[in-house]
C-alpha positions as a printed Julia matrix, in Angstrom:
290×3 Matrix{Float64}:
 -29.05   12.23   -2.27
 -28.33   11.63   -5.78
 -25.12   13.22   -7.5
 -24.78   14.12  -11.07
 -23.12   10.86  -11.99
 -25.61    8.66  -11.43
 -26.53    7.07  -14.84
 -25.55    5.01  -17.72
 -22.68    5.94  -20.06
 -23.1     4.41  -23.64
 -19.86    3.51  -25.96
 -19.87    3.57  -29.64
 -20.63   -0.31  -29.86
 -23.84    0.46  -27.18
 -22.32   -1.14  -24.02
 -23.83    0.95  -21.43
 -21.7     1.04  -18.37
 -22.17    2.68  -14.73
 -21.53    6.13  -14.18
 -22.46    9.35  -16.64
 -18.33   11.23  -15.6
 -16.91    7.31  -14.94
 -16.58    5.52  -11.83
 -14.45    5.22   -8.97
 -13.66    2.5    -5.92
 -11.52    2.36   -3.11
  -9.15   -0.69   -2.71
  -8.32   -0.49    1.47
  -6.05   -2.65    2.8
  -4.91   -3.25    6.32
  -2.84   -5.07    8.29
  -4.88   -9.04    8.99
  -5.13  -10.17   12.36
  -3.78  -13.71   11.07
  -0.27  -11.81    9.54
  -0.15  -10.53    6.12
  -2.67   -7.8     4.89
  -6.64   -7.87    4.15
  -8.4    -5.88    1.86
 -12.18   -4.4     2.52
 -14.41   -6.36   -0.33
 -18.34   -6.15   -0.84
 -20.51   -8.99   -1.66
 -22.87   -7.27   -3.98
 -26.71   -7.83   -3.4
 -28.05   -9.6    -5.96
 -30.89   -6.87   -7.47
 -27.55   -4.82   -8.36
 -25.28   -5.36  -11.63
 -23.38   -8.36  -11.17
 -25.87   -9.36   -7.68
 -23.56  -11.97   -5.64
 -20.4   -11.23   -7.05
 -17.35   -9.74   -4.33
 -15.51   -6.33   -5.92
 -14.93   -2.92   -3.86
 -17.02   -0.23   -2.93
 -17.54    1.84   -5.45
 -19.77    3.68   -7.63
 -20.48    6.55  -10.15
 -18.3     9.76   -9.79
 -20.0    12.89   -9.75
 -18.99   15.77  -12.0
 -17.29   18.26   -9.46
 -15.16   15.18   -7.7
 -12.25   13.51   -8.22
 -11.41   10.12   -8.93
 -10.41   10.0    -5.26
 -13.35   11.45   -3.64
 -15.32    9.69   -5.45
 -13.95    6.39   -4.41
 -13.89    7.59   -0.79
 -16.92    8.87   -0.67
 -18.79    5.77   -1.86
 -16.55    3.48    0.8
 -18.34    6.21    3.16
 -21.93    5.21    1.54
 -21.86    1.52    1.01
 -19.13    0.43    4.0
 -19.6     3.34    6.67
 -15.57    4.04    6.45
 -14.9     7.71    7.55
 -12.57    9.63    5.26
 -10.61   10.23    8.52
  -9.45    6.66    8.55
  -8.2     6.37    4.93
  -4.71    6.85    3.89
  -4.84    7.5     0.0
  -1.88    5.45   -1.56
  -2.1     5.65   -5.48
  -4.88    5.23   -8.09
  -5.12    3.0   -10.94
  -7.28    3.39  -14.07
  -8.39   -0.24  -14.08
 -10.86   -0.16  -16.72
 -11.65    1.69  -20.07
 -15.12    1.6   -22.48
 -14.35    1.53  -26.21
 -15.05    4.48  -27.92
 -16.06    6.31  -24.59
 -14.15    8.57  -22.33
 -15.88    6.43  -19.67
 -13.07    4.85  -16.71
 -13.33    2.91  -14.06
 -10.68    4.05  -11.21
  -8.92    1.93   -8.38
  -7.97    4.4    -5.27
  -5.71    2.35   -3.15
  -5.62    3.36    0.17
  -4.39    2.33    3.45
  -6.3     1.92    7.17
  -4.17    0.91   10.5
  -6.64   -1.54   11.27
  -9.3    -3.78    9.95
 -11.98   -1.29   10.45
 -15.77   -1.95   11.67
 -18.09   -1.73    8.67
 -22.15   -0.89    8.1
 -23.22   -1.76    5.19
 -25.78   -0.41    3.0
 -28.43   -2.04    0.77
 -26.12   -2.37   -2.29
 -24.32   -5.36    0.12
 -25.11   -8.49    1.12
 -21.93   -8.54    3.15
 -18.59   -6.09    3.99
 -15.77   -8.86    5.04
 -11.89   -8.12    5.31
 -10.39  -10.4     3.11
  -6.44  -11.9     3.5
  -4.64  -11.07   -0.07
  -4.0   -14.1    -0.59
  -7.51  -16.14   -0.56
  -9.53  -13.13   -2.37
  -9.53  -15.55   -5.51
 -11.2   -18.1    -4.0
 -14.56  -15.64   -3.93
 -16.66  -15.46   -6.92
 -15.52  -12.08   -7.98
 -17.06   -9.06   -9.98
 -15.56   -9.73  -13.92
 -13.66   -6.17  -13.62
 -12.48   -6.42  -10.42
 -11.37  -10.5   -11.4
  -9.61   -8.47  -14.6
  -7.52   -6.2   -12.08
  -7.09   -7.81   -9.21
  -3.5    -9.27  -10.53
  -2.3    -5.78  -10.92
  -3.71   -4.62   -7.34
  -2.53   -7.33   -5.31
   0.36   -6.16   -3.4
   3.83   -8.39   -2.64
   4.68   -8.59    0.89
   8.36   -6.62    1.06
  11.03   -6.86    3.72
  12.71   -3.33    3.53
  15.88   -2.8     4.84
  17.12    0.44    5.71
  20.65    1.43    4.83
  19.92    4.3     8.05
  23.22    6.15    7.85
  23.11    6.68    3.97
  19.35    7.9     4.29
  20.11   10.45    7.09
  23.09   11.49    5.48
  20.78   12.82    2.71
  18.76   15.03    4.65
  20.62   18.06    5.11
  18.91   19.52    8.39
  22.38   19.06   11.05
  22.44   15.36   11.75
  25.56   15.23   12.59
  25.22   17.17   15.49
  23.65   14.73   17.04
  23.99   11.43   15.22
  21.94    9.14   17.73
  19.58   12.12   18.68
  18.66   12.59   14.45
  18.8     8.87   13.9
  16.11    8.2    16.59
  14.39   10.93   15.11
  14.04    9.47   11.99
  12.92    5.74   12.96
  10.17    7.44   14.91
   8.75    9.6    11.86
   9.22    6.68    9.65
   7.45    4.31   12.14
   3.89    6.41   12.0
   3.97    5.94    8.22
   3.82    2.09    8.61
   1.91   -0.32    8.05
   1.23    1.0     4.25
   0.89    0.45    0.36
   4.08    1.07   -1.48
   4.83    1.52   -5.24
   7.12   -0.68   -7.07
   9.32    0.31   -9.87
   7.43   -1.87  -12.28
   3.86   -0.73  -11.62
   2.88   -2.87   -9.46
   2.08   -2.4    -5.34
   4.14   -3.76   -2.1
   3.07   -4.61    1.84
   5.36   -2.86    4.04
   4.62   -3.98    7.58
   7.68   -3.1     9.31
  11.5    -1.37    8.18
  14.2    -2.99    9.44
  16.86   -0.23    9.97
  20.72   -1.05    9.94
  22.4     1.31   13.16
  26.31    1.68   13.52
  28.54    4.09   14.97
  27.47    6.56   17.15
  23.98    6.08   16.29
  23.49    2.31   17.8
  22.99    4.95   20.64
  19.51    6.14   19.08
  16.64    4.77   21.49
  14.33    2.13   19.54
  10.85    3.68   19.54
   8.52    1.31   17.53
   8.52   -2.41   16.91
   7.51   -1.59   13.34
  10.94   -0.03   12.93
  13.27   -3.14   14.62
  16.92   -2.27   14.73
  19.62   -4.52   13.62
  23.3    -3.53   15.54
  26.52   -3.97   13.38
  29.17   -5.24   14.91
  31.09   -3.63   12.23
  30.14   -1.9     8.97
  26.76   -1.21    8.62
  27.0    -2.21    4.72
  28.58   -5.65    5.64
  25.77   -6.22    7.85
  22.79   -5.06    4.98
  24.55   -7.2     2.54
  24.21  -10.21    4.47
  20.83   -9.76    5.87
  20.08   -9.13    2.05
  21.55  -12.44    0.47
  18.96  -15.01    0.13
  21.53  -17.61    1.96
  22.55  -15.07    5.12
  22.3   -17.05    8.25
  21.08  -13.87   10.1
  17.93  -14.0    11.41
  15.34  -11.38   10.22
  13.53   -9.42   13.22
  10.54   -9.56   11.93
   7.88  -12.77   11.07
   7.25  -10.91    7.93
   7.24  -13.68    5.07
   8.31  -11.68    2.15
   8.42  -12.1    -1.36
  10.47   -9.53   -2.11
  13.19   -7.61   -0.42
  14.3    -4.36   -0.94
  17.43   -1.74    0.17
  17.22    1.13    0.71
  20.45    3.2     0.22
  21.99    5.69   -2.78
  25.23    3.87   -1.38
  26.82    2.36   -5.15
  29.09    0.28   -3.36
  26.52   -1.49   -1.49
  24.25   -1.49   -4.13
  26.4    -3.81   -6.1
  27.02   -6.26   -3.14
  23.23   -6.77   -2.76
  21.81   -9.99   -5.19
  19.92   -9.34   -8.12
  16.77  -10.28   -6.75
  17.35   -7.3    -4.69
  15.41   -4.35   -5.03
  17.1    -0.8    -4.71
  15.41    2.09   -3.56
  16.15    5.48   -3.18
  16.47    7.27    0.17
  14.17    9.84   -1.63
  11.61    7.03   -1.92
  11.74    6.6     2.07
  11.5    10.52    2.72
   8.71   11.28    0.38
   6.46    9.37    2.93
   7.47   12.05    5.45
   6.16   14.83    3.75
């Protein structure tokens, strides 16, 4: 059934483009079978605009949606993805007509897998692509114009896990081991996922790699996407080294990041930690759990 978007929108300098209300696609990534992260591309058919190019699905938004369920919707159409199996991330406005209210919007959005596909006859092909060889496909000119500002960094997160439950004001301390254990667990069924840098851009969080002393080394260890390093002593001693770019400490993980990032309000800590170093807030680590 055709929606009320379908159509051409005109700019002032008579570029038509896709999409009478604007367009929309959905950017999925998942976790790839060889390490790293894949995202879900189309290889267009070649009687469509821009035939044999690679870009998302995607298509014209209709007026009662939003950007969102637009994007999902056509993923739906063109990929057979089920809304059920899409974690919405973020959105982007990726692209903009000249003297037209016309946009083109990225949804980003997260699956736990590398989901079976159908596709319809707008594709040649649906493939799960690794991140890092989606230039090597002759891509859709938009989509080759974005692409740098979708393409997510893989980030080792480390949890400072005392200062983060010590900002939740629901009784940990009670039972420090019980509340801690509590927390890995929640934070584990948020994982793998999408994650929004300070400067615009997008992270791959596989895994969180949470710091334990005191009385909560006792919490059990429920998910190998939440591994637990054990200080010996103080828990900051032990972030800052597995922070520094020289620590001898072995990561947990076979994540090969580009970036790492601590999490912690903790200013003490926060000025042992190298400048390469990102700092998050625990706030950034609880808003997931929401």
């Amino acid at each position: 059934m055709r929606g009320d978007g379908d159509g051409w929108a005109e700019s002032d300098d008579g570029s038509r483009y896709w999409g009478r209300h604007g367009a929309a696609g959905l950017l999925l990534r998942a976790p790839s079978p060889g390490g790293g992260s894949a995202v879900l591309l189309q290889h267009r058919a070649a009687w469509s605009h821009q035939g044999g190019t690679w870009a998302l699905p995607g298509g014209a938004r209709d007026s009662h949606e939003t950007t969102t369920h637009a994007a999902v919707r056509e993923a739906g159409e063109e990929a057979g993805i089920g809304a059920g199996h899409v974690q919405v991330r973020a959105e982007r406005v990726t692209a903009r007509a000249a003297g037209s209210p016309w946009t083109y919007t990225t949804v980003v959005a997260d699956a736990a897998t590398t989901l079976t596909t159908v596709p319809n006859g707008e594709s040649t092909e649906l493939r799960w692509v690794p991140e890092d060889q989606v230039t090597d496909l002759p891509l859709h000119p938009g989509f080759a114009a974005s692409w740098p500002g979708l393409r997510a960094t893989p980030v080792r997160l480390l949890l400072d896990t005392a200062n983060v439950l010590g900002s939740r004001p629901d009784g940990w301390w009670r039972d420090r081991a019980g509340a801690t254990g509590r927390l890995l667990a929640d934070l584990a069924c948020t994982l793998p996922r999408t994650i929004e840098l300070p400067d615009g851009g997008f992270g791959w969080l596989p895994r969180v790699e949470a710091v334990l002393e005191g009385r909560a080394v006792d919490a059990v260890a429920v998910d190998d996407r939440v591994p637990v390093h054990v200080a010996a002593g103080s828990g900051d001693d032990t972030l800052a080294e597995l922070a520094s770019a020289t620590s001898p400490a072995a990561t947990l993980t076979d994540v090969v990041a580009e970036l790492t990032a601590v999490v912690t309000a903790d200013r003490g800590l926060q000025s042992r930690l190298p400048e390469s170093v990102l700092r998050l807030s625990p706030s950034t680590v609880l808003s997931w759990l929401a």
